[in-house]
N, C-alpha and C positions, 0 to 999 in steps of 0.2 A: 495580119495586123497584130493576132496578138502574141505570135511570136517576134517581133521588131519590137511591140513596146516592151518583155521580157529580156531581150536583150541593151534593150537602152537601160533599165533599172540597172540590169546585171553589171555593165559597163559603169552608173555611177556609183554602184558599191564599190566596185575596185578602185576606180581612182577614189573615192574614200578612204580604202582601207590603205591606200598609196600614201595621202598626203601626212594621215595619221603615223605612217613608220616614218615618214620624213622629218615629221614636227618631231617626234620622240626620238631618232635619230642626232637631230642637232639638237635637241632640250640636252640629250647627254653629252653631248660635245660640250653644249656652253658650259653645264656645270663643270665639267671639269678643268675650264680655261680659269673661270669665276671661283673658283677654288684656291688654284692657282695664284691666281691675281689678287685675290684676300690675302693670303698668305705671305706672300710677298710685300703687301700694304702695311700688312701688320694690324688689319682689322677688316670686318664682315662690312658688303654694303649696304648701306644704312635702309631703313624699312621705309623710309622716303620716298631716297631715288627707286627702291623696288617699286613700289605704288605708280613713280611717273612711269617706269616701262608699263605696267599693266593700264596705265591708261592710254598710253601712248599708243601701244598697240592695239588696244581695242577701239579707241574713236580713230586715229589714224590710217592705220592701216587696217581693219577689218576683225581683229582677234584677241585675244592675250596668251595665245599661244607663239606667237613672237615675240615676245618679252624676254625669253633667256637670255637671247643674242644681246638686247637692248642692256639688260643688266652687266655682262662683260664688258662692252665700251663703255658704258658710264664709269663700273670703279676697274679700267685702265686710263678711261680719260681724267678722272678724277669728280665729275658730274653728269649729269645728265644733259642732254643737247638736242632739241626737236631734228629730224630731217634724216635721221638714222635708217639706212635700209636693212635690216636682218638679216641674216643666212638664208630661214629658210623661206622669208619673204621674197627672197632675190631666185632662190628656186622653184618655187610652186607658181608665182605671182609674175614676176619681169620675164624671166627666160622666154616660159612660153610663149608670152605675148611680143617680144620685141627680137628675138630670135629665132622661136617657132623650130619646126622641122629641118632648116635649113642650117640651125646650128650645128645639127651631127655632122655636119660636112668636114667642119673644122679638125675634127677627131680623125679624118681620112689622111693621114699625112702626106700618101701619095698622090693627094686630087690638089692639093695645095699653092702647087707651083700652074697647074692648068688655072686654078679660082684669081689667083692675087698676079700669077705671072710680073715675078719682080727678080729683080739679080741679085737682090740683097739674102735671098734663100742660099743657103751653103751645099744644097742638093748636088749628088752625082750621080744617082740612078736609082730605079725603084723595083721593086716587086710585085709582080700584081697577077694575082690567079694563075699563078705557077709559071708565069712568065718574067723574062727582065726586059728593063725599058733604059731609054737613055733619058734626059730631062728633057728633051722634044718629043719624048713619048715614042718614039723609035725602036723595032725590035731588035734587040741584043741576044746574039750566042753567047751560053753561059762563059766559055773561053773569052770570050770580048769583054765580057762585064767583069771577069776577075782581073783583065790587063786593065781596064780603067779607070776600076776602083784603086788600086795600088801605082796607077802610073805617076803621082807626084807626091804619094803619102806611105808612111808607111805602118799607120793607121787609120783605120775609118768608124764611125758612128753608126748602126743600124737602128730603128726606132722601129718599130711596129704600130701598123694603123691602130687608134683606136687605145694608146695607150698615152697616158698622161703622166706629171709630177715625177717625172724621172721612171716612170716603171718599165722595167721591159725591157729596156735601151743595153746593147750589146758590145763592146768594144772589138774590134775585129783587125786583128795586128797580121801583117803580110805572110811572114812569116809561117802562122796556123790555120791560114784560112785555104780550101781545097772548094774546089769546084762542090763537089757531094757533100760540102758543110753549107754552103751554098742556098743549095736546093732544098734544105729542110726546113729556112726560113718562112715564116710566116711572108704576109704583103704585106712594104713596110718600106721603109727609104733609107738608104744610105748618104752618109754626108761625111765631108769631113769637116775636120779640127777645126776651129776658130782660135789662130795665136791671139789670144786676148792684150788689150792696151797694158803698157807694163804698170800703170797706175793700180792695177787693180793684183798684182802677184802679190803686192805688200800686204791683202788678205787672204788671196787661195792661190798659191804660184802652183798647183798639182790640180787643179780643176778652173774652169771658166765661171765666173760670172757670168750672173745674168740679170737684167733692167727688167721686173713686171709691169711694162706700161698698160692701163687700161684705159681706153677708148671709148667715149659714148657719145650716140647719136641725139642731139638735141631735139625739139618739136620742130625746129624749123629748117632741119635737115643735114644741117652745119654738124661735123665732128669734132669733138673736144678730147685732150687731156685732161683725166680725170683724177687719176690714181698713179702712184708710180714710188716702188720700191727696188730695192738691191737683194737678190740671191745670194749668198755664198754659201763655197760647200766646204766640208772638213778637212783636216790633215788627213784624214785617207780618202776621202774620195777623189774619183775620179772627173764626176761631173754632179752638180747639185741635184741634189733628192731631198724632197719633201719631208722627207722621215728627219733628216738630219740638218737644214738647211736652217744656215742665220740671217735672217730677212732686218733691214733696215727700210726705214721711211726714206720716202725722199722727199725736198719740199718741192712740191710739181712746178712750184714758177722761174725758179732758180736753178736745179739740179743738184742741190747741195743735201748730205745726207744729213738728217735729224739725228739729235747728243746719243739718241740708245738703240739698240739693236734688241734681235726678239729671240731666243732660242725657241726648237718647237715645242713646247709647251708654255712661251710667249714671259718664259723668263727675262728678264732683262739686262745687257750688258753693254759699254759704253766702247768696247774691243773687240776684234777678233778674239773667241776662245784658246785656240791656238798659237795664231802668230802674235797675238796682243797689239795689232795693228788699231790705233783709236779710230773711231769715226767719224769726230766733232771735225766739222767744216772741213769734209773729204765734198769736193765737187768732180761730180760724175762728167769724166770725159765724152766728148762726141754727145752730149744727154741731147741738145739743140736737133741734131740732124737727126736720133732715132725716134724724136718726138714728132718731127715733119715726117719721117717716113713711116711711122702707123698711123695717125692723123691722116695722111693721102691716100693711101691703104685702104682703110674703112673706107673715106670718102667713096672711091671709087666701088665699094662694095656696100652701098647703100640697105641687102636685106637685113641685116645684122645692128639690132639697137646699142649692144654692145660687145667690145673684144678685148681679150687677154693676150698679150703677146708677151713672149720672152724673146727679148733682145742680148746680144752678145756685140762687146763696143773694141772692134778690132785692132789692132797696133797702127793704125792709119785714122780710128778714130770712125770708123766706118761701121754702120749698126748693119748687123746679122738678124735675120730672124732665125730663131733655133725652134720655134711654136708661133701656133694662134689657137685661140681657144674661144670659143663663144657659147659652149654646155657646159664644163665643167670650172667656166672660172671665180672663182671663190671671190665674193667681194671684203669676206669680211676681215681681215686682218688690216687694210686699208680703212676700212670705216671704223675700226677699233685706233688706229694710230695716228691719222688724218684727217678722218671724216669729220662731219657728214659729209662725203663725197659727191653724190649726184643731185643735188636740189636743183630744183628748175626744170627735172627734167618730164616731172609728172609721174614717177615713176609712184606714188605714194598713191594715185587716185586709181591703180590700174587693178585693182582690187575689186572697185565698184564695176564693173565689167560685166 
């Protein structure tokens, strides 16, 4: 007995000393957006709207250690606006609750196509505990999996489980790849290229787009569009990375992109940096069908309050999932651009729990 109750304290210290590197975590994050974003204003935000985050977050949601986040949308949005979910409100507080354990799943890329089983996955074969598989989950001789990967490409995508925001992800040209290059990969799924709609080359003709639609589950079970932005990636990349990516709003009812884009450090520009491609009243091809197919998606996969997916919108207008994410996916660039995004959904009482 009283070794159980010495491990139950011990246990609420840690996650203690958890949520505290969390909060101070994104405390650092927001100042440095809110920096940023002053600066770019051409003034500090006002000691006002500071005050409404620090209230906000403490009768709202629980704390005034949310309030960083709260102060960043306010001076990008230009005021303050009740219904706001935080950063690291959306990870200490919603996750667990409405995703729970079942989100790490999303992080398995190879379990992906068994979870969602949809054709719109660009999947050719996977990796798994030193074995290869086909998409039917089928054992493959290494000689069979290098003729199939290259049988109509003569590039492929590798991704390793468990990694996100672009990291990790390997290019793998016919040409250099050998059986015993192979075999040192991590578990992790290969795919190929998505020829993206030519609408979208006039901002990254050297890398794919990509739609971050996010998905959430209502209280009465119904899935909605919530959130939904545009990825692009640079004149040198190959495929969009977080590190470097120009994220634009999109208005979620219409599919039309909002006048400004965001560099990552949430600077603002009205063009591609690069191709100087504008954004004003660019409407997102195929947006209709890849909102019905994560919309039906979720539906069908009811454990999950909410999902991040990265869509690729094909020369046929045809959405790709390239991702689904339901641990790691960030709400707050959407709730800084669009939000408040999620009202109605209760998410603001899951606190009191």
């Amino acid at each position: 007995m009283v070794e159980f109750t010495f491990k139950k304290i011990l246990k609420k210290g840690v996650l203690r000393v958890q949520r505290e590197r969390c909060h101070a975590t994104h405390a650092r994050m927001a100042r440095i957006l809110l920096g940023n974003i002053e600066q770019q204003n051409g003034e500090a935000l006002s000691k006002k709207v500071k005050r409404q985050s620090c209230e906000y977050a403490r009768d709202a949601l629980g704390s005034e250690k949310y309030a960083p986040w709260l102060d960043v949308y306010a001076a990008l949005h230009g005021t303050f606006v009740e219904g706001w979910i935080p950063g690291d409100y959306y990870q200490l507080v919603v996750l667990p609750l409405k995703n729970g354990q079942i989100g790490q799943a999303t992080n398995t890329k190879t379990l992906t196509n068994r979870l969602l089983n949809t054709p719109t996955l660009p999947d050719i074969a996977y990796l798994i505990d030193g074995n290869c598989y086909g998409i039917d989950y089928s054992i493959l001789e290494w000689h069979e999996l290098l003729e199939l990967l290259f049988a109509s490409e003569e590039r492929v995508f590798f991704k390793p489980d468990r990694s996100f925001q672009g990291k990790g992800i390997r290019i793998l040209e016919k040409a250099a790849v050998t059986i015993e290059r192979l075999q040192v990969l991590p578990d992790g799924v290969f795919q190929r290229p998505i020829i993206q709609h030519e609408a979208f080359d006039a901002f990254t003709p050297n890398s794919t787009a990509t739609l971050r639609l996010t998905t959430a589950k209502s209280p009465s079970g119904s899935v909605e569009l919530r959130a939904a932005d545009l990825r692009l990636g640079r004149a040198t990349d190959h495929f969009v990375r977080a590190v470097s990516e120009i994220r634009v709003p999109i208005d979620v009812p219409t599919g039309v992109l909002l006048t400004h884009g965001y560099m990552p450090d949430w600077g603002r520009v009205i063009s591609h940096p690069d191709t100087g491609y504008s954004f004003i009243g660019f409407s997102i091809p195929g947006y209709c069908e890849a909102r019905k197919v994560c919309c039906s998606l979720h539906q069908g996969f009811p454990h999950l309050g909410c999902i991040g997916w990265d869509i690729a919108i094909d020369c046929n207008e045809g959405a790709r999932i390239m991702e689904w994410n339901a641990r790691h996916n960030s709400i707050v660039f959407s709730e800084a651009t669009t939000g408040p995004s999620f009202i109605g959904l209760g998410w603001d009482l899951l606190w009191q729990r």
